[in-house]
C-alpha positions in Angstrom: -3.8 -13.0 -20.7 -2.8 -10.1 -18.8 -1.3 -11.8 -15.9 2.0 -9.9 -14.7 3.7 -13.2 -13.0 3.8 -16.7 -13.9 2.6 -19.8 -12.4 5.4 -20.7 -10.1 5.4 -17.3 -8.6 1.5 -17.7 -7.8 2.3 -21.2 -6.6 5.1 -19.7 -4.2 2.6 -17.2 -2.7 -0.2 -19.8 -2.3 2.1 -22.2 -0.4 3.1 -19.8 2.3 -0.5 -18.4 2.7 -1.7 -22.2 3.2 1.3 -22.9 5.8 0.1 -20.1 7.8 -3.9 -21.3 7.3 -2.6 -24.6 8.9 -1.2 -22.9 11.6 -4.7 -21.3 12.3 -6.9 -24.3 11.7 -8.3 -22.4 7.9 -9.9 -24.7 5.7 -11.1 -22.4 3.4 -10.2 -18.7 2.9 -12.2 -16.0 2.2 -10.3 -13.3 0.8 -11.7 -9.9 0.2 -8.8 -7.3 0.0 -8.0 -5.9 -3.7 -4.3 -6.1 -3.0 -4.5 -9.7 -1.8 -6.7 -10.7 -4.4 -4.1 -9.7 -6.6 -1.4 -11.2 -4.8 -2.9 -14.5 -5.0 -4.7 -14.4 -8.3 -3.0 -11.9 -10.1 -7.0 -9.9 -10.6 -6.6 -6.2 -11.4 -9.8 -4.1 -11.8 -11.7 -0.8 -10.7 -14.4 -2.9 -8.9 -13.8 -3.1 -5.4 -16.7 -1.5 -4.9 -19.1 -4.0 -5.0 -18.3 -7.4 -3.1 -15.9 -9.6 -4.4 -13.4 -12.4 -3.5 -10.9 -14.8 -3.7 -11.5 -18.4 -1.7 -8.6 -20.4 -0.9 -8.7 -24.0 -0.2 -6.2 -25.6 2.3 -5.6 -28.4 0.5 -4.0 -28.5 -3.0 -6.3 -26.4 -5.7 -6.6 -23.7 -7.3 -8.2 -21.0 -5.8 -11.3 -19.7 -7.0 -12.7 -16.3 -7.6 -16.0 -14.9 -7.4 -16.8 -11.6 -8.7 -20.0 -9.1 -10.6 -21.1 -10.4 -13.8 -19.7 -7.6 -15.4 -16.0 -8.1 -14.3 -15.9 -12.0 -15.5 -14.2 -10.7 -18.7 -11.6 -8.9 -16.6 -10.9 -11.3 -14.8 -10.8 -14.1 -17.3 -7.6 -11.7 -18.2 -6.0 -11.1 -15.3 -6.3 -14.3 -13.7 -4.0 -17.4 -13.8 -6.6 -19.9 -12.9 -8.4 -22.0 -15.2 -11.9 -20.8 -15.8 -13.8 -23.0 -14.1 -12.6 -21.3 -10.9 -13.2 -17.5 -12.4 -16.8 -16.9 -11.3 -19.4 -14.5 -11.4 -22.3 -14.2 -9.3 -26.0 -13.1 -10.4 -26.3 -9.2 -11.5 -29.8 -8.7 -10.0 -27.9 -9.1 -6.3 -25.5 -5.9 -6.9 -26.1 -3.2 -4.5 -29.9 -5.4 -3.7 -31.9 -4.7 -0.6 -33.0 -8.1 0.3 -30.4 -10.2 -2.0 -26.5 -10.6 -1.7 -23.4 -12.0 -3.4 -22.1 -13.6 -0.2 -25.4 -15.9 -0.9 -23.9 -17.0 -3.8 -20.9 -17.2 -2.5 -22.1 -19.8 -0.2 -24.0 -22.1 -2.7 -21.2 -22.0 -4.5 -19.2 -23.4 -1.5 -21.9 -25.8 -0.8 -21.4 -27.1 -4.4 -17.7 -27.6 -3.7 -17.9 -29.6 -0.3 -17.0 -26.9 1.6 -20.4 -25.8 3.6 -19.3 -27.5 6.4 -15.3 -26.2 6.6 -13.5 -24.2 9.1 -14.0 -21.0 6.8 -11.1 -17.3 7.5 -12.9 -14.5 7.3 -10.9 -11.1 7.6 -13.8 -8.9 9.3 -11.2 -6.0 9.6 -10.7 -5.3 6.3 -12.4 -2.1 4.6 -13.9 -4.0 1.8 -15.4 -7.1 4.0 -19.0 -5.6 5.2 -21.0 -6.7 8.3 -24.0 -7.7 6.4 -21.6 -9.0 3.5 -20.4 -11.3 6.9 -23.9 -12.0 8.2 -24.6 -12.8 4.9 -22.1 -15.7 4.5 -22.6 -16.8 7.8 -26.4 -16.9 7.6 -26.6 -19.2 4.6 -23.2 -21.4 5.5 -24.9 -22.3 9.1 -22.9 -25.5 9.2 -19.7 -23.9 8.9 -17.1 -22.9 11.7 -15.4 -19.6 11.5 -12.0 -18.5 12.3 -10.8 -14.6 12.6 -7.9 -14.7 9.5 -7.4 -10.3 9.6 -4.5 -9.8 7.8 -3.2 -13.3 7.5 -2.6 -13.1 3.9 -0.7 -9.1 4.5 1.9 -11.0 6.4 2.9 -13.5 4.4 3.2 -10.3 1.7 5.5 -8.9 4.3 8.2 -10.6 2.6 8.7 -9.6 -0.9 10.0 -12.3 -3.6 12.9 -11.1 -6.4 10.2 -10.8 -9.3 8.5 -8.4 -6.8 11.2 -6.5 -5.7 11.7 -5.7 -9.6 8.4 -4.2 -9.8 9.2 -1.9 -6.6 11.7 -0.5 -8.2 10.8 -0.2 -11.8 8.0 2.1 -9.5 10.6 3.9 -8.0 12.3 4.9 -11.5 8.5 6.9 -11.8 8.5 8.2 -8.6 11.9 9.9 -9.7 10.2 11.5 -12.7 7.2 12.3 -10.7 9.9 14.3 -7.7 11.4 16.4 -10.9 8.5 17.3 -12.2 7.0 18.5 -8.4 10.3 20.4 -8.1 10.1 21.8 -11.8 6.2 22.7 -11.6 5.9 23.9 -8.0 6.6 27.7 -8.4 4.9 31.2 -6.9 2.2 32.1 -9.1 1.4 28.8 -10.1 -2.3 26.7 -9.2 -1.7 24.1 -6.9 -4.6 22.0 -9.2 -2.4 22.7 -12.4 0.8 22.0 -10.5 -1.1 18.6 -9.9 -1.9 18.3 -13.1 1.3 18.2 -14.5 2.6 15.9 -11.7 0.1 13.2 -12.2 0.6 13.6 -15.9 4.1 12.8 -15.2 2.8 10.0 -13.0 0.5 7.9 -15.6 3.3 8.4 -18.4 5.8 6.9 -16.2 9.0 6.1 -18.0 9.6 5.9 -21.9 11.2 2.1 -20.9 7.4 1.1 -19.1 4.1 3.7 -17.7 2.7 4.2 -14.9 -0.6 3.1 -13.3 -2.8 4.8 -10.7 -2.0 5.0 -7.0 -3.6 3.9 -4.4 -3.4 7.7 -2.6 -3.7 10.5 -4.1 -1.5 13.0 -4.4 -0.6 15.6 -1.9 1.3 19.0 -2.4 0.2 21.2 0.3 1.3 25.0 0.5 2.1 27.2 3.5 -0.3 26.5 6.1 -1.8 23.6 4.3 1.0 21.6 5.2 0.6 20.7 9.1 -1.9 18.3 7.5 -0.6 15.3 6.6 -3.4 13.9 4.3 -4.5 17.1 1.9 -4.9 17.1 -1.5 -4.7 20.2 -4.2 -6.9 22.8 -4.1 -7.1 25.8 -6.8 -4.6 27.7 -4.4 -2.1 30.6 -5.9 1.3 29.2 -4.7 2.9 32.5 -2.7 6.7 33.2 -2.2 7.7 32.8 1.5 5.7 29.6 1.6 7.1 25.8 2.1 5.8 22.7 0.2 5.9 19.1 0.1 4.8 16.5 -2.0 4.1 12.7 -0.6 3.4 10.8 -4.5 4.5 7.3 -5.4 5.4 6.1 -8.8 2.9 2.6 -9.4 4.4 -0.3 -11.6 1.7 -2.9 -11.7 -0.3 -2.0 -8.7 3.0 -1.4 -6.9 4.4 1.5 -5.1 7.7 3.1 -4.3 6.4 6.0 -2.0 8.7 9.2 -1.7 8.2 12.5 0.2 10.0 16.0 -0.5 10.0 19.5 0.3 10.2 22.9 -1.3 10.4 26.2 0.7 10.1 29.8 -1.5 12.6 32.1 -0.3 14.6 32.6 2.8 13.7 29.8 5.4 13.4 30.2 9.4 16.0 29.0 11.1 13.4 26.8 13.3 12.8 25.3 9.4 16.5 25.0 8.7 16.9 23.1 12.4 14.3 20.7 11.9 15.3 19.8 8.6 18.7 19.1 9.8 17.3 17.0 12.5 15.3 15.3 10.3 18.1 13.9 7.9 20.4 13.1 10.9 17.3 11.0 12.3 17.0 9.2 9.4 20.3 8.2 8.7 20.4 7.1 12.8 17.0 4.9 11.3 18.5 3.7 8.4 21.7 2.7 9.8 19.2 0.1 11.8 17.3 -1.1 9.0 19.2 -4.4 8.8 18.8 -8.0 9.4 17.9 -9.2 13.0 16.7 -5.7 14.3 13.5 -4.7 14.8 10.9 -2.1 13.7 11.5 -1.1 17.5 15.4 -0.3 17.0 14.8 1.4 14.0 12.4 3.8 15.4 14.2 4.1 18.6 17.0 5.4 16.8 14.7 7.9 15.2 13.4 8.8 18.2 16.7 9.3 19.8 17.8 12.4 17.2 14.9 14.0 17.9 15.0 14.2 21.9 17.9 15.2 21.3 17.1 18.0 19.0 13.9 18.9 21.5 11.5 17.9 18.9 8.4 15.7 19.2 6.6 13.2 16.4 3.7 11.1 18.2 3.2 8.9 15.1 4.7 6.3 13.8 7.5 6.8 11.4 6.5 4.3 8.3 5.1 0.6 7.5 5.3 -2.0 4.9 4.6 -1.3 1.3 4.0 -3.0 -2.1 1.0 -3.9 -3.6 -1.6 -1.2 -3.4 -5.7 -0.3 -3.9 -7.2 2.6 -3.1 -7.7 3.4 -0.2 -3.9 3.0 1.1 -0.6 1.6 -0.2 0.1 0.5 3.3 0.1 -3.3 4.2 -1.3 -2.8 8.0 0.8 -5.1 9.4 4.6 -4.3 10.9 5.0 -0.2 12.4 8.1 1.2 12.5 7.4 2.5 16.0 8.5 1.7 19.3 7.6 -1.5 20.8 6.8 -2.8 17.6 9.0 -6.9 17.8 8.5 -7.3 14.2 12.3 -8.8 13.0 13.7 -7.2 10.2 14.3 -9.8 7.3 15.8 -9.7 4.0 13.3 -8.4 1.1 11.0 -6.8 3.8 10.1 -3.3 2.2 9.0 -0.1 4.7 8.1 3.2 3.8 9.9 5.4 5.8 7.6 8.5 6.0 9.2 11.7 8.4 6.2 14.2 8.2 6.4 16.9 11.0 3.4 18.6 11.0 3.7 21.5 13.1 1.3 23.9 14.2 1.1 26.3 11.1 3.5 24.8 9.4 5.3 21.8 8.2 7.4 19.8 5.8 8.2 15.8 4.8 11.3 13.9 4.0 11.0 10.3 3.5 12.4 7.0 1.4 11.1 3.3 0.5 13.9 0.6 1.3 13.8 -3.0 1.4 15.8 -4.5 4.1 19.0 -6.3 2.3 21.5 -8.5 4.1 23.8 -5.8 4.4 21.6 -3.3 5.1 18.6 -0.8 3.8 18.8 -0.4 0.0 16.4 2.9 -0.8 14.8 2.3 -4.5 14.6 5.8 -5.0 17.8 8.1 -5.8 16.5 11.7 -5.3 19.0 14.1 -3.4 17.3 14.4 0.4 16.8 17.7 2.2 14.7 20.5 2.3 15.2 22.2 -1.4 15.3 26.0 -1.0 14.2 28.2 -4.1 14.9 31.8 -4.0 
């Protein structure tokens, strides 16, 4: 088997998600998310683009998944549980207009006893559709529903030892992947074959362990490219007198140790210079927060502060839980590091801290993954921070 944990850590996971179930009246879960699906059942495959799950009973089982015909064997691999609970619906109800997998689905939970449970459903979720919902709910009519979004992204909120040792074997690749954006990124140079040589570096990930693919692409933007906070590579020559940055993350077993940095070709401004300085004394002020018993509010207030200070404005959030991660987002959607957000810092809680300012015309990132510690923020990475000037 393929499975990255064992047992106990699978059974650690499961007990929390069922504690918080109870507290929400869940029978049954219906789990649809890629990174929770992993988290529960350890399943790790390209196929989140067809419907698939993970159902959790409340009492004392093993879960049970349900996936296309065509992923059993991958999941037979991945998957702790024993096969009787690795399923696979019919093929001829894949991408079907009248037929659907959530029918199967709900026979199979007939068969089980469970037709007539308090079923979680997760309707926010980007790979939970409405007629994959109306589909469950049509042919379970006995059933009681209960709105479970992000129920099992909390209980991840809190990271165990064996997964903080996957965080930072990522951030050992995100290191490599930083050197090789500072060695590549040069005047005269393709953005797409800077990329190349990035991602590359990326996939090959240490000679101790490699890499695997992350859940957002890459993005090195160039000159005016970079008030955007979400572009990715074009064929663009890279020019002197421009600035860069790269937001990557290095992926150990689906997860992620995000990191931003920045280049500038040349002489910078001095309104570049300023905000960069602003920018590191901002996030020292956030990291000296990022303790036990604050909040996500505290820590961004004392972002915040630093930059009123240095008459500078940032209207989104500065950074949110991290881990496990499927395209399309290494985020966890629950806790912001904004104000107002009460979330209370505990130990092995793990933010990326992302300070993009994204100017008009022009723009630049500094940023760093850390798990909350109970003497503080421990970053995983160890790459120098500042704005890195090339003549």
């Amino acid at each position: 088997m393929l499975t990255v944990f064992d047992k106990g850590e699978f059974g650690q996971r499961l007990a929390k998600v069922r504690k918080s179930m109870a507290e929400k009246g869940i029978d049954i879960l219906v789990e649809a998310d890629p990174a929770n699906m992993y988290y529960l059942t350890g399943y790790d495959g390209w196929s989140f683009y067809v419907p698939q799950m993970v159902l959790v009973p409340l009492e004392d089982k093993e879960p049970v998944w349900i996936g296309r015909g065509v992923d059993l064997g991958g999941a037979k691999l991945t998957c702790w549980m024993k096969p009787e609970n690795i399923i696979a619906y019919p093929e001829d109800t894949v991408q079907h207009p009248v037929k659907h997998p959530m029918q199967f689905v709900a026979q199979e939970m007939e068969r089980r006893g469970w037709g007539k449970k308090r079923i979680g459903v997760a309707s926010d979720c980007n790979y939970y559709t409405p007629r994959a919902d109306d589909a469950l709910r049509a042919s379970l009519p006995n059933a009681s529903y209960v709105t479970a979004d992000l129920l099992v992204n909390w209980v991840r909120l809190v990271k165990s030892d064996a997964e903080i040792a996957k965080m930072r074997e990522a951030a050992k690749i995100t290191e490599r992947i930083v050197d090789t954006f500072y060695t590549v990124m040069r005047p005269g140079t393709r953005q797409c074959d800077a990329a190349a040589e990035i991602i590359k570096t990326a996939t090959g990930g240490t000679a101790a362990f490699g890499g695997d693919y992350p859940a957002i692409q890459l993005f090195i933007p160039i000159g005016v490219q970079t008030q955007a906070s979400h572009l990715t590579w074009t064929d663009q020559v890279i020019e002197r007198d421009q600035t860069t940055y790269i937001e990557c993350s290095g992926v150990r077993h689906r997860y992620h140790s995000p990191l931003a940095r920045s280049i500038h070709f040349g002489k910078p401004s001095q309104k570049l210079i300023d905000t960069n300085k602003a920018v590191l004394e901002g996030m020292e002020a956030a990291l000296e927060q990022a303790r036990p018993g604050k909040t996500c509010h505290d820590i961004a207030a004392a972002w915040q502060k630093v930059l009123d200070r240095a008459g500078l404005k940032k209207e989104s959030r500065i950074g949110y839980p991290t881990g496990i991660g499927y395209p399309p987002d290494w985020g966890e959607h629950t806790a912001s590091l904004r104000k107002d957000d009460p979330t209370v810092l505990v130990p092995n809680m793990c933010f990326h801290m992302i300070l993009g300012m994204w100017m008009d015309g022009w723009g630049f990132e500094s940023s760093e993954t850390f798990r909350i510690t109970d003497k503080g923020a421990e970053c995983f990475a160890n790459v120098p921070r500042g704005l890195r000037v090339i003549e």
